[in-house]
TITI-887108 format. One record per residue (C-alpha): residue in one letter; x, y, z. Coordinates in nm, 4 decimals, m for minus. Layout:
N
{fise A | u X | v Y | w Z}
...
This chain:
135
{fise X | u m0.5916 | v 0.8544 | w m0.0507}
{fise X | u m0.2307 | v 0.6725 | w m0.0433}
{fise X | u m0.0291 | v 0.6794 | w m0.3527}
{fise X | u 0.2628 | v 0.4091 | w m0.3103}
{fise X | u 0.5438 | v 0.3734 | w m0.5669}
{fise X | u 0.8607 | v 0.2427 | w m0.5918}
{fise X | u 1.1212 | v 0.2856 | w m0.8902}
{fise X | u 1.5140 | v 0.3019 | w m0.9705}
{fise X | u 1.6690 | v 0.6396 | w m1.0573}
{fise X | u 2.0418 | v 0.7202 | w m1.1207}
{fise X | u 2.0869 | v 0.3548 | w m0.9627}
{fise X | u 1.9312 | v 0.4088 | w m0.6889}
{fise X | u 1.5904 | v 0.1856 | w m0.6143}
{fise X | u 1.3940 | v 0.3502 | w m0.3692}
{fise X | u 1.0093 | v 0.3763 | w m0.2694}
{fise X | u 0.7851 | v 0.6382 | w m0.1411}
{fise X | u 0.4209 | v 0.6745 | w 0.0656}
{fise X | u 0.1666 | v 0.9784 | w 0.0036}
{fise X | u m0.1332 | v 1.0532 | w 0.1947}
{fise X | u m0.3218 | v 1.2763 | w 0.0893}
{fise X | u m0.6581 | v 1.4308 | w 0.2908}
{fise X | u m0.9392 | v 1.6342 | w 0.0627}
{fise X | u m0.6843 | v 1.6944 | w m0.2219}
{fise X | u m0.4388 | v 1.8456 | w 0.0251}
{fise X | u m0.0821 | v 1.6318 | w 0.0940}
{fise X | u m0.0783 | v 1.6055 | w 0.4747}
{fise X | u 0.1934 | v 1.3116 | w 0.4851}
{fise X | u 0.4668 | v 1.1592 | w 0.2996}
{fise X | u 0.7132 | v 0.8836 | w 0.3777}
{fise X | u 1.0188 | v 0.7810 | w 0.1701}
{fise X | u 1.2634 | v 0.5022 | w 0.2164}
{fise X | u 1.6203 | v 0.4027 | w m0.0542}
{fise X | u 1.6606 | v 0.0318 | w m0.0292}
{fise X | u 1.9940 | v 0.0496 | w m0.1721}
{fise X | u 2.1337 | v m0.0081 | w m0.5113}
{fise X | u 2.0370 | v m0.1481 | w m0.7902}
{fise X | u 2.2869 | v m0.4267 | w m0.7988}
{fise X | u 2.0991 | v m0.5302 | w m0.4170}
{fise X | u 1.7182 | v m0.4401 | w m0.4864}
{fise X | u 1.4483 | v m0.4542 | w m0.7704}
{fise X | u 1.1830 | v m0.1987 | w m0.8478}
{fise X | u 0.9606 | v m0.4991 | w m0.7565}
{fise X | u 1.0850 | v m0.4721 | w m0.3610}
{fise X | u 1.0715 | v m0.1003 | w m0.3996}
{fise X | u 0.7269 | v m0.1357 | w m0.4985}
{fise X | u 0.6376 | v m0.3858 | w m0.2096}
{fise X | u 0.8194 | v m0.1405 | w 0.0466}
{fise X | u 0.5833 | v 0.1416 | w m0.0889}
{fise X | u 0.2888 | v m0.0413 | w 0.0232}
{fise X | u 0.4491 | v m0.1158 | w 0.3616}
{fise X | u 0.5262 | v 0.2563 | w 0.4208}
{fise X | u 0.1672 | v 0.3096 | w 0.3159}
{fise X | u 0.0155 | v 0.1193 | w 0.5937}
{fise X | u 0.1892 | v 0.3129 | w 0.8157}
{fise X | u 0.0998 | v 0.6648 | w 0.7387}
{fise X | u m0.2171 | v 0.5090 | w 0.7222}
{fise X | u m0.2227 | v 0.4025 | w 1.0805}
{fise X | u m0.0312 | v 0.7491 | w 1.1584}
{fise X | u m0.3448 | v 0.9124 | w 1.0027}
{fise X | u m0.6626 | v 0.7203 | w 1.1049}
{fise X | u m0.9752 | v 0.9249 | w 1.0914}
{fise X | u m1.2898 | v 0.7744 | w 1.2089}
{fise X | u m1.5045 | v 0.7710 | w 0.9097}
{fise X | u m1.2439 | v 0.8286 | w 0.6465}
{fise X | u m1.1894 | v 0.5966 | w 0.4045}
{fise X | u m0.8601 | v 0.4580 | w 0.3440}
{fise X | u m0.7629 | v 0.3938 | w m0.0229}
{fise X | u m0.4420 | v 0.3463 | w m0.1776}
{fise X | u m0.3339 | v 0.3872 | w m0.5315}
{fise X | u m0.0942 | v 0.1382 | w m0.6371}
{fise X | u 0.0033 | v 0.1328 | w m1.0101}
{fise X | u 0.2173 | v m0.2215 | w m1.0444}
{fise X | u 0.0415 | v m0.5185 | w m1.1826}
{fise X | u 0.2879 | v m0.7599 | w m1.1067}
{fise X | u 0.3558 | v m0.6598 | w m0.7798}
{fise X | u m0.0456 | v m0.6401 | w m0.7072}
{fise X | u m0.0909 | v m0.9989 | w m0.8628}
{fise X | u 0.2033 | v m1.1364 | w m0.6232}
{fise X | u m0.0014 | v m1.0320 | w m0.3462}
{fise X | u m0.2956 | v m1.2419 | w m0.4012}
{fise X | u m0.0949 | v m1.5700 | w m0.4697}
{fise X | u m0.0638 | v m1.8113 | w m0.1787}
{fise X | u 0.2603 | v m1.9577 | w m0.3108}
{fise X | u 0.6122 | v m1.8879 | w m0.1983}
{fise X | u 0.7417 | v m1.6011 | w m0.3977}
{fise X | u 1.0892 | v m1.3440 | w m0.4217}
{fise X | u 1.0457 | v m1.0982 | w m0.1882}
{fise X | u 0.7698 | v m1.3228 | w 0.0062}
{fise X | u 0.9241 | v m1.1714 | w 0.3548}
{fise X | u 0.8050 | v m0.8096 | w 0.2028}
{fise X | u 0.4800 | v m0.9668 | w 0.1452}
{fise X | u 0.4475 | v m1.0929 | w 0.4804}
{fise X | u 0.5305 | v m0.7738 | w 0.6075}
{fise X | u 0.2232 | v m0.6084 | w 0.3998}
{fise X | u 0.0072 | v m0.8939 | w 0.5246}
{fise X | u 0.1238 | v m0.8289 | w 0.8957}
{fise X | u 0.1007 | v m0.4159 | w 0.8697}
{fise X | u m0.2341 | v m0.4589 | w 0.7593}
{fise X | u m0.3513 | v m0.6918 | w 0.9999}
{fise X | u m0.2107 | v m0.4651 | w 1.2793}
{fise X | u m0.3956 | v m0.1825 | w 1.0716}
{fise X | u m0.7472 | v m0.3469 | w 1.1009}
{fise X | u m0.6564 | v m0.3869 | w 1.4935}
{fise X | u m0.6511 | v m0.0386 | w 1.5272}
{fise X | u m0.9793 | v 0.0351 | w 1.3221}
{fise X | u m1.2853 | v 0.0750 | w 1.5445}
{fise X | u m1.4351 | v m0.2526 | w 1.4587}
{fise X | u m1.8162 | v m0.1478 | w 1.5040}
{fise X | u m1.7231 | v 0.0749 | w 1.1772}
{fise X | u m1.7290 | v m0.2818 | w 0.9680}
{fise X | u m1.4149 | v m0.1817 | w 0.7977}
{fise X | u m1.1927 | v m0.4847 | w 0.5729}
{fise X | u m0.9605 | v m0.4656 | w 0.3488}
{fise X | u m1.0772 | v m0.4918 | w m0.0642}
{fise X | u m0.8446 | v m0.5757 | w m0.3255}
{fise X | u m1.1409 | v m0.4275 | w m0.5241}
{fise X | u m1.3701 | v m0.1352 | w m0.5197}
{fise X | u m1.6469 | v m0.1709 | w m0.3393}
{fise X | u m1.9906 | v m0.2107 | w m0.5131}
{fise X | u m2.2814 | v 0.0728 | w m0.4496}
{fise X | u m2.4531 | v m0.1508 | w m0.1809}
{fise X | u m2.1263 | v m0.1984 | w 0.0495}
{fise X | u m1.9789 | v 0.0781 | w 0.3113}
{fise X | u m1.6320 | v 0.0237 | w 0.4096}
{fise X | u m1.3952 | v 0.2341 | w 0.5691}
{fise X | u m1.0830 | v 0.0635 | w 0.5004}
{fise X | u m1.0332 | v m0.0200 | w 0.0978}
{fise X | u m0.7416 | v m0.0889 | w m0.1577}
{fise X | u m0.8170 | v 0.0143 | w m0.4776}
{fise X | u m0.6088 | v m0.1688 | w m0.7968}
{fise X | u m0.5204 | v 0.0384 | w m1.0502}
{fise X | u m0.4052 | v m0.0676 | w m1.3474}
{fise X | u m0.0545 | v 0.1382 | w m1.4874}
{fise X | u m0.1826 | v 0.2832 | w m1.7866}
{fise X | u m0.0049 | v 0.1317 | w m2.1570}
């Protein structure tokens, strides 16, 4: 499981990547974008995502499914929109890191990527789970 998140602390906006394996962390990645006068917690949420992909292609197991936790509405909305958008070059990024990630997957494993759970019947390796934030 990857936990991404991204948020703005003592003016500070900065994001952050956890994998973890069978409860245990094994892997974290962290990244300040800068101030925030220069960034939103909506590109620090975006940059989470794109340090996600890359523990998770620092981490691939065959047979382990790949899940992220992602806890941003907005941000997880903006993703499936096909329209020119702010921070669309973060976006493209995400699009491109995943791509590259589904290179790497042993294709005979029939792994995609899900912007939803998968139902009972399907048996994917690779999955993003959307979460809604809670209140």
């Amino acid at each position: 499981m990857i936990y991404t998140d991204g948020s703005c602390y003592k003016d500070k906006v900065g994001a952050s990547a956890v994998l973890y394996t069978n409860g245990t962390e094994t892997a974290t990645l962290k990244y300040q974008l800068g101030t925030a006068q220069e960034h939103t917690v909506f590109e620090a949420e975006l940059a989470g995502i794109i340090l996600g992909t890359h523990l998770a292609s620092q981490h691939l197991d065959a047979g382990t499914p790949i899940n992220f936790s992602i806890d941003n509405q907005a941000m997880i909305l903006s993703m499936q929109k096909n329209t020119r958008q702010p921070a669309q070059h973060m976006i493209d990024e995400i699009h491109r890191c995943t791509n590259e990630l589904l290179q790497q997957i042993d294709k005979e494993r029939h792994q995609e990527i899900r912007l939803k759970p998968p139902t009972d019947e399907e048996n994917d390796a690779f999955q993003t789970h959307w979460y809604r934030s809670p209140g």
